[in-house]
PLY file of the C-alpha trace (Angstrom):
ply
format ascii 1.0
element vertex 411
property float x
property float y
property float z
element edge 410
property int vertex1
property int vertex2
end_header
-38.04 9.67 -2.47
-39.71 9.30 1.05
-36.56 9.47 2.92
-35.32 12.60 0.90
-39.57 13.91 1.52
-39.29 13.12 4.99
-35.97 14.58 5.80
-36.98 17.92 4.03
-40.16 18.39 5.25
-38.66 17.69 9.16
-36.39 20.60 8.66
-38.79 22.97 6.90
-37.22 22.76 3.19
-40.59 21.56 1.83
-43.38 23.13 0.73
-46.28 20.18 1.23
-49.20 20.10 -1.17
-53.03 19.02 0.70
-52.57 15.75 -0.62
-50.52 13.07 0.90
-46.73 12.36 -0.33
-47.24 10.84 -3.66
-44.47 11.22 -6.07
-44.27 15.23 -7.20
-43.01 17.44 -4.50
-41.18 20.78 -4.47
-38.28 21.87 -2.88
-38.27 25.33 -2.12
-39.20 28.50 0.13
-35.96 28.00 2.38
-32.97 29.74 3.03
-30.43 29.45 0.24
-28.05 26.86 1.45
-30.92 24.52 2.59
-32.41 25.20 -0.96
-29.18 24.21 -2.65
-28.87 20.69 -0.06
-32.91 19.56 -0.76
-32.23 20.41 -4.49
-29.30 18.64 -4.77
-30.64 15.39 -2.82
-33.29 15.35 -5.51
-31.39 15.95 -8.04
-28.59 12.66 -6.96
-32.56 10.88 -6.63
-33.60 11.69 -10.06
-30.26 10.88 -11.91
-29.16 8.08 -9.94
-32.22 6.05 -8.84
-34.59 4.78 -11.52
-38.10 5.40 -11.69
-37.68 9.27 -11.09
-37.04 12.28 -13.24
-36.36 15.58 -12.48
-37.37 18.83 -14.25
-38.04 22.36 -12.93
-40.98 25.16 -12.40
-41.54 28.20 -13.28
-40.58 29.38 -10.09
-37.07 27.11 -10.68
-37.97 24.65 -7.85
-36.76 20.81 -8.73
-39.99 18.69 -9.90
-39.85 14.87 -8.98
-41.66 13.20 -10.81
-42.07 8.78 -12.35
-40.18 7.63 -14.75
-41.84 5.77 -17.51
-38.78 4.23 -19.44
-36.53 2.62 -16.84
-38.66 -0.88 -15.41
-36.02 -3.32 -17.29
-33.19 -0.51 -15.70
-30.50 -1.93 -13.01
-29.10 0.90 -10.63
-25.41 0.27 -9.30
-24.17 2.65 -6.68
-20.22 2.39 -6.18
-17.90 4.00 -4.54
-13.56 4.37 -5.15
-11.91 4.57 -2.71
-7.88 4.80 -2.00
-7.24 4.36 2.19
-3.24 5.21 1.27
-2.67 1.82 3.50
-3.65 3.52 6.49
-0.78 6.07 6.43
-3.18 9.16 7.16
-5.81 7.13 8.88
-7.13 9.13 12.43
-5.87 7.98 15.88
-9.44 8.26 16.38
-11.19 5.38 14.80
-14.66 6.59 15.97
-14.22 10.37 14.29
-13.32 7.87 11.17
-16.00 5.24 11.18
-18.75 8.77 11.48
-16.93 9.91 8.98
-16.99 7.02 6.19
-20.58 6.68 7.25
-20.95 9.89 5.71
-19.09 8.87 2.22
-21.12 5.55 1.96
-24.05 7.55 2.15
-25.63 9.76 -1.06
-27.18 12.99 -1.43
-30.42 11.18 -1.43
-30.04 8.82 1.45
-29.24 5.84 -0.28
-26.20 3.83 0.31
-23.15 2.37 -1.70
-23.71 -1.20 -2.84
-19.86 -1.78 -3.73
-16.42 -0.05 -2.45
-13.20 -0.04 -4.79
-10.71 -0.04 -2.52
-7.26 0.89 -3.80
-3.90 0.44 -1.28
-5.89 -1.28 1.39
-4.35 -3.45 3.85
-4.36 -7.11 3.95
-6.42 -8.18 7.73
-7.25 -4.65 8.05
-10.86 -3.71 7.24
-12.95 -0.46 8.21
-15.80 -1.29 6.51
-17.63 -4.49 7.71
-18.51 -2.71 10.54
-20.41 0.19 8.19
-22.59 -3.34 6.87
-19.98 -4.11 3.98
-18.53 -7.62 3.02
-14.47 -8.26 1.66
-15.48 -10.15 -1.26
-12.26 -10.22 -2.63
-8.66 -9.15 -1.28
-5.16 -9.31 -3.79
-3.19 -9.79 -0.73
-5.20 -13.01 0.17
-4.75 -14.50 -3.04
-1.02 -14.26 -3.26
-0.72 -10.88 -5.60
0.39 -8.41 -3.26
3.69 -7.27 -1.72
4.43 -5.38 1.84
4.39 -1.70 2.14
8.22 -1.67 2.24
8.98 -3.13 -1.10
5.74 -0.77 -2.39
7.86 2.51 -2.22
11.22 0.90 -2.58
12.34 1.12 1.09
12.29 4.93 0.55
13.18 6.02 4.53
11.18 8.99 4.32
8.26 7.81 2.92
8.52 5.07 5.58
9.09 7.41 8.02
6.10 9.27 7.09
3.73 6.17 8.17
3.72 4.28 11.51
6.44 1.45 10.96
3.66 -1.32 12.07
2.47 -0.87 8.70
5.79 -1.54 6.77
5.41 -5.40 7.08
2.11 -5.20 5.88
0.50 -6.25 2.69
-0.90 -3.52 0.21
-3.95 -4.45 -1.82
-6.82 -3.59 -3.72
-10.43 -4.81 -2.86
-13.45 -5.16 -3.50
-16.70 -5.09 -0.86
-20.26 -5.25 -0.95
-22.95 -4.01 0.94
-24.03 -6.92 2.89
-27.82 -5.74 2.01
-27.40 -4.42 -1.52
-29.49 -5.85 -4.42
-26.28 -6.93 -5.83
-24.63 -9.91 -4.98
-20.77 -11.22 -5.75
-20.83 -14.15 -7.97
-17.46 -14.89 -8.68
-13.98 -13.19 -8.03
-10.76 -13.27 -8.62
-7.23 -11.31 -8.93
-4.61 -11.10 -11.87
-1.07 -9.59 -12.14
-1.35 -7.04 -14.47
2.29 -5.48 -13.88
5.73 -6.95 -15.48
8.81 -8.62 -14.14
11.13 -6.16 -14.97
13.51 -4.12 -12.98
14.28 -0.42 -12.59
18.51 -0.37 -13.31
19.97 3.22 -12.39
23.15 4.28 -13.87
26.54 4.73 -11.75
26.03 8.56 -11.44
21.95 7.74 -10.95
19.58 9.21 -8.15
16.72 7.02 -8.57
15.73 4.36 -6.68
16.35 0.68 -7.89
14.75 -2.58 -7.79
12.39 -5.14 -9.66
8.89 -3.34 -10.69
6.42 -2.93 -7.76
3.90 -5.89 -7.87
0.03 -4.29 -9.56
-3.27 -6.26 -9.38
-6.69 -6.03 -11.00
-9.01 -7.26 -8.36
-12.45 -8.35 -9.77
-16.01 -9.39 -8.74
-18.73 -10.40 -10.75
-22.04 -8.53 -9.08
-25.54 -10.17 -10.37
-29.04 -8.21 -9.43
-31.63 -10.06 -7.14
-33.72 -9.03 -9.93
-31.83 -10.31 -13.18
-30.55 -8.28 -15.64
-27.19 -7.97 -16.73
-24.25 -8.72 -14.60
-21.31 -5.73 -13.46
-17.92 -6.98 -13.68
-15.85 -4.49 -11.48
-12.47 -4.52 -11.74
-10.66 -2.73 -8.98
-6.67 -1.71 -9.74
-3.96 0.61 -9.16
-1.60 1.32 -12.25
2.16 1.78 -12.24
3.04 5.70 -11.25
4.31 7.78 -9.05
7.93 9.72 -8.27
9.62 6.90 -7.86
8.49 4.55 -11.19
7.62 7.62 -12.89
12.01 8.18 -13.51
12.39 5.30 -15.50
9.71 6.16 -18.24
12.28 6.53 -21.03
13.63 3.40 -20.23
11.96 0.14 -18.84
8.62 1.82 -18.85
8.09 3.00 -21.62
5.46 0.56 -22.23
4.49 -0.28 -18.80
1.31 1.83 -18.35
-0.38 1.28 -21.65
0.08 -2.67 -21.20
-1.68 -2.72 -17.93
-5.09 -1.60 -19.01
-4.48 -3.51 -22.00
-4.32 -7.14 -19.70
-7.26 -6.15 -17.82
-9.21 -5.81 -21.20
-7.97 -8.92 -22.11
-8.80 -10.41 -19.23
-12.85 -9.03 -19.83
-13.17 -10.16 -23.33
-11.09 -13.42 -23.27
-10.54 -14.76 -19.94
-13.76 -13.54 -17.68
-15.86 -17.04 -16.15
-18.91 -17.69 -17.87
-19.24 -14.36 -19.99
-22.34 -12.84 -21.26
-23.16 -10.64 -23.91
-24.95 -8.39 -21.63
-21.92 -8.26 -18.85
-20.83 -4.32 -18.23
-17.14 -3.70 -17.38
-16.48 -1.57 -14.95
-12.84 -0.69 -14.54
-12.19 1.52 -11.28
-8.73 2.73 -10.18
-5.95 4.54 -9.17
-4.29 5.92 -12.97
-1.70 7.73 -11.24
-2.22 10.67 -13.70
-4.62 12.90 -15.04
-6.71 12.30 -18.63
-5.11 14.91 -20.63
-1.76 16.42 -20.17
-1.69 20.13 -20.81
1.65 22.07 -21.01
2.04 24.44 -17.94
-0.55 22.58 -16.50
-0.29 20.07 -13.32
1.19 17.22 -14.65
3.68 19.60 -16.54
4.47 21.12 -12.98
5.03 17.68 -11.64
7.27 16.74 -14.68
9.37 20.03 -14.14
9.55 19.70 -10.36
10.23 15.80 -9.73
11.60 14.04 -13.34
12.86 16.52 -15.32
15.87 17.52 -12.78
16.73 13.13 -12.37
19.97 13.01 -13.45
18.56 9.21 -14.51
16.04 10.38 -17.23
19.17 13.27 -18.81
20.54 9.98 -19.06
18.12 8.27 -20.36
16.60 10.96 -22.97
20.27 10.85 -24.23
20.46 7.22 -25.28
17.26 7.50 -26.81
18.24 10.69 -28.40
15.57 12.99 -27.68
15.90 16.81 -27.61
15.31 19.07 -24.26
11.76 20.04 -25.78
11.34 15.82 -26.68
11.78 14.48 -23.21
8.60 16.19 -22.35
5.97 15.03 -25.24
7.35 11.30 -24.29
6.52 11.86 -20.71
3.00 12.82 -21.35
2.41 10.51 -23.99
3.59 7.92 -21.03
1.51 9.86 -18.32
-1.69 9.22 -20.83
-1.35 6.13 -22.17
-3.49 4.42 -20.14
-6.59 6.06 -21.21
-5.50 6.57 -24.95
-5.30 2.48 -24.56
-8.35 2.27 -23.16
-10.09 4.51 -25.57
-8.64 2.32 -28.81
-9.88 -0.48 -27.12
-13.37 0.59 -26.86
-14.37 1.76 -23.01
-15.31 5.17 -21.93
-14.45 7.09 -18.94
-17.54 7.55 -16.58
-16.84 11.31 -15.92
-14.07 14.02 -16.72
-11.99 16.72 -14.96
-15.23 18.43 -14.75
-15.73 16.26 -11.28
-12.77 17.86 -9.41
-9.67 16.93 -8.05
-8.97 13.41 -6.19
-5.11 13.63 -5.01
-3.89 15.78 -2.05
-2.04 17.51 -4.47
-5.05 18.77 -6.93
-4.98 16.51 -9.61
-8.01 14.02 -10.61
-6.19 10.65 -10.71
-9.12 8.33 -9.70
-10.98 7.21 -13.05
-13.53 4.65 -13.83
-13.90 3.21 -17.30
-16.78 1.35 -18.72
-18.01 -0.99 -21.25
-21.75 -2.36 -22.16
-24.64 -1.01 -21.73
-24.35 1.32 -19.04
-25.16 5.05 -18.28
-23.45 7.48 -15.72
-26.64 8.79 -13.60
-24.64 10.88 -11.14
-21.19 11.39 -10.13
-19.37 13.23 -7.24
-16.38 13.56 -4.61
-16.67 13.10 -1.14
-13.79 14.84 0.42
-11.70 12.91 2.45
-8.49 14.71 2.82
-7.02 18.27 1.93
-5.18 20.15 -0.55
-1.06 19.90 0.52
-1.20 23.73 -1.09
-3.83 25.97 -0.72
-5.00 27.16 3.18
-8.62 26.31 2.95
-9.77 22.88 4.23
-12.35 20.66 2.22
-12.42 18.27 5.43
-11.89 18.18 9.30
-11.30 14.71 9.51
-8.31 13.58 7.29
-8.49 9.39 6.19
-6.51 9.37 3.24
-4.52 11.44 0.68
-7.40 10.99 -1.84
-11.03 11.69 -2.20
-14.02 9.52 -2.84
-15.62 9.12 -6.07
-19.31 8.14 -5.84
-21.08 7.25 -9.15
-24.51 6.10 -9.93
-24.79 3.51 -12.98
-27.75 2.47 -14.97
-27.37 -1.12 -16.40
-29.67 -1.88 -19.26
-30.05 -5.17 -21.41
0 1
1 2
2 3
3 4
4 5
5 6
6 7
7 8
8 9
9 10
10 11
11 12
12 13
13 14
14 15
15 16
16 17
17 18
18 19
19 20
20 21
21 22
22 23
23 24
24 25
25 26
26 27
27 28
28 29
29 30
30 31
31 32
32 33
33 34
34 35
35 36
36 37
37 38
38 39
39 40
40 41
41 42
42 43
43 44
44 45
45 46
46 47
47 48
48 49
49 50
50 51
51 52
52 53
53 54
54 55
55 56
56 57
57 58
58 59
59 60
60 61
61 62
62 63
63 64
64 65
65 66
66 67
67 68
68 69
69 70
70 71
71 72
72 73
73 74
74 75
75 76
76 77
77 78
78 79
79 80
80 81
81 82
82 83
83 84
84 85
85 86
86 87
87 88
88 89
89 90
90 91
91 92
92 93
93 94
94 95
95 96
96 97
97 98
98 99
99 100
100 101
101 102
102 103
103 104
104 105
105 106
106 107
107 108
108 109
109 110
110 111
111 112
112 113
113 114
114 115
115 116
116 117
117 118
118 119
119 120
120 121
121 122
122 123
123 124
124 125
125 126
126 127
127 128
128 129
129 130
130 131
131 132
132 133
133 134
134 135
135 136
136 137
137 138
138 139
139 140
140 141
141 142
142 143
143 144
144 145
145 146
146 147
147 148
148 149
149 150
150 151
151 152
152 153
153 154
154 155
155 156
156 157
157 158
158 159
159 160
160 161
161 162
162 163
163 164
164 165
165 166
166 167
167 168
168 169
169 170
170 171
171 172
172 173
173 174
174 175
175 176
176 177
177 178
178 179
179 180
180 181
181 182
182 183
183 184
184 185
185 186
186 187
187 188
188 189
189 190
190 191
191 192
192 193
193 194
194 195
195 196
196 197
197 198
198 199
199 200
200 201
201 202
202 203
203 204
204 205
205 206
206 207
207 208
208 209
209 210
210 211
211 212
212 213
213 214
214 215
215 216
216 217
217 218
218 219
219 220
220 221
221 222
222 223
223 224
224 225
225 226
226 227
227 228
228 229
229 230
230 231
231 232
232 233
233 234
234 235
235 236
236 237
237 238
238 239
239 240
240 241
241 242
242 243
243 244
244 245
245 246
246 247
247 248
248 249
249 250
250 251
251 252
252 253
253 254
254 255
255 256
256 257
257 258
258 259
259 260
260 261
261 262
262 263
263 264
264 265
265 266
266 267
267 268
268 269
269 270
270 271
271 272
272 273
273 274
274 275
275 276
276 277
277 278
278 279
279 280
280 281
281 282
282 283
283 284
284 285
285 286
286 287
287 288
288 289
289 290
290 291
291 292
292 293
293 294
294 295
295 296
296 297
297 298
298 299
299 300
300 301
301 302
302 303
303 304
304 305
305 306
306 307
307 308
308 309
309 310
310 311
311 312
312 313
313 314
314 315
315 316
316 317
317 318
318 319
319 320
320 321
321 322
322 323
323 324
324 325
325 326
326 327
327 328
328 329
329 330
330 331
331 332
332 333
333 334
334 335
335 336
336 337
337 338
338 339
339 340
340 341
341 342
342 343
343 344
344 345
345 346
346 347
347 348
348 349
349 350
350 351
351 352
352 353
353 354
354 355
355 356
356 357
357 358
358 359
359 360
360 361
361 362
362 363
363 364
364 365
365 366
366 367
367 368
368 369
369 370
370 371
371 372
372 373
373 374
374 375
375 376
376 377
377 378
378 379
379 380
380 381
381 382
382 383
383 384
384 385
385 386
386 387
387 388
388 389
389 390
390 391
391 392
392 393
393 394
394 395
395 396
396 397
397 398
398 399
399 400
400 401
401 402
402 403
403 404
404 405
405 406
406 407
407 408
408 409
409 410
């Protein structure tokens, strides 16, 4: 609360009362941008950070005020984040680190305590330097595979990427802020994806080759205070134009059993579980949470699958109708979360947050389970719409977007 007081008051956004900061202050009596910046600091400061709450005046200024109900509370700050293994990362690492600096950091001044990081790079790390820690990499535990066998040795999407990365190793991982409250207890990685292969047929257009290795990393994060522990699982499910053609065949199943092993993997197979542990599952879904027809996902199955020779193939053996092929591809698109959902978890936030993917469509989700409340939630744009002429961001590092989230952990 000082360093949001301080900040505001410095550039003129607060209106100071004769006695000294104590813990109710008003924003207000600024222009209207600045107004909508102090307000929305506060607001991140009262959601996200316990031992505030927020209300408003009758002249509609934001009221900070203590919190009476929250002493027993744990506050995690985290952060998803998919770095696209470097593919879009600036020439300029110094315009990059300023800007990442920026994403670590909240509307209310506070930093991240963990990063999700989906299709890092194994040896390559941006964020110690920003104060973070690799606690736990898939590629240094043996569950990773290179950037070439990742997209199938697709030239143009090889092409697309400077070829020093192609030998590389493509991970998720998990850091921690090397001052947070929270400390990494225990980690590990698991295979969550299947042996099998992708077969085309003799008059086929889709690429072929055994399934595309997928990880859950995890960390188990304990507070210097007690409490209940966060076990964050960090993963990247099976999806995409290329795995996304063989969904009437050998992946049919695929998506749904993914989440399903990193459930099992919480309730069965986590080290020394507690009833009071909260799972946190953060990742790349490769789809949105509901499929709507004429909506994005429908554009994407009209555009890219619906034209594969390979899936009027497939929809034939399985005998499906023109209008059937469809309803199986979005009950494939949405499976994870529908498995999810049976199984218990909820999703942190909806499409109510805003689009993730360069190409408008919220595919970053976070799913929990315990004892745990959703304080705050945003996006921190890090790249730009592929269609549309207005730009979110000057300084491109990825085809995705942040999400930033603020969780209350209580016993």
């Amino acid at each position: 609360l000082k360093s949001v007081a301080a900040s505001a008051r410095a550039s003129g956004l607060m209106r100071a009362h004769r006695a000294p900061l104590g813990p109710r202050r008003r924003c207000g009596g600024a222009l209207p941008a600045a107004r909508r910046m102090c307000s929305r600091a506060l607001s991140w400061l009262a959601k996200g950070c316990g031992g505030y709450a927020a209300s408003r005046d009758d002249e509609n200024d934001i009221i900070v005020k203590p919190s009476t109900n929250c002493s027993q509370d744990k506050h995690l700050l985290l952060m998803s984040l998919n770095l696209q293994y470097f593919a879009s990362y600036p020439a300029d690492r110094a315009k990059a680190r300023e800007k990442l600096e920026e994403a670590i950091r909240l509307p209310d001044s506070r930093l991240v305590d963990a990063i999700c990081v989906q299709e890092g790079l194994q040896g390559e790390d941006v964020l110690s330097e920003l104060g973070f820690d690799l606690v736990v990499c898939a590629g240094d535990m043996g569950v990773a595979q290179k950037v070439r066998d990742m997209v199938y040795h697709h030239e143009a999407t090889l092409k697309a990427c400077d070829a020093r990365l192609h030998e590389r190793f493509l991970c998720n991982q998990i850091f921690v802020r090397r001052s947070s409250s929270w400390t990494a207890v225990d980690k590990g990685v698991e295979q969550v994806s299947s042996g099998t292969s992708l077969r085309s047929g003799p008059d086929d257009d889709r690429i072929e080759g055994k399934l595309a290795v997928r990880s859950m990393v995890w960390a188990k994060l304990e507070h210097q205070d007690g409490g209940p522990a966060a076990v964050i699982m960090c993963t990247h499910i099976t999806g995409g134009r290329f795995e996304d053609q063989y969904f009437a065949q050998a992946l049919r199943q695929e998506r749904r059993l993914q989440p399903e092993s990193i459930v099992k993997f919480f309730n069965e197979r986590r080290p020394q579980p507690s009833p009071s542990d909260v799972g946190i599952i953060v990742g790349d879904f490769n789809a949105l949470a509901e499929y709507d027809l004429g909506g994005a996902m429908s554009g994407y199955f009209k555009s890219s699958i619906a034209n594969s020779k390979g899936v009027t193939h497939d929809a034939k053996g399985n005998g499906w109708s023109t209008d059937e092929v469809e309803k199986h591809f979005a009950e494939y698109m949405v499976s994870p979360f529908t498995a999810l959902i049976d199984l218990g978890w909820t999703f942190a936030y909806g499409k109510e947050l805003g689009v993730t993917s360069g190409f408008g469509h919220l595919i970053d989700h976070v799913a929990l389970r315990g004892n745990v409340k959703v304080r705050a939630a945003d996006i921190f744009y890090l790249t730009n719409q592929k269609f549309g002429k207005d730009k979110d961001t000057d300084i491109v590092i990825t085809d995705h977007n942040a999400v930033r989230l603020a969780l209350e952990l209580s016993p």
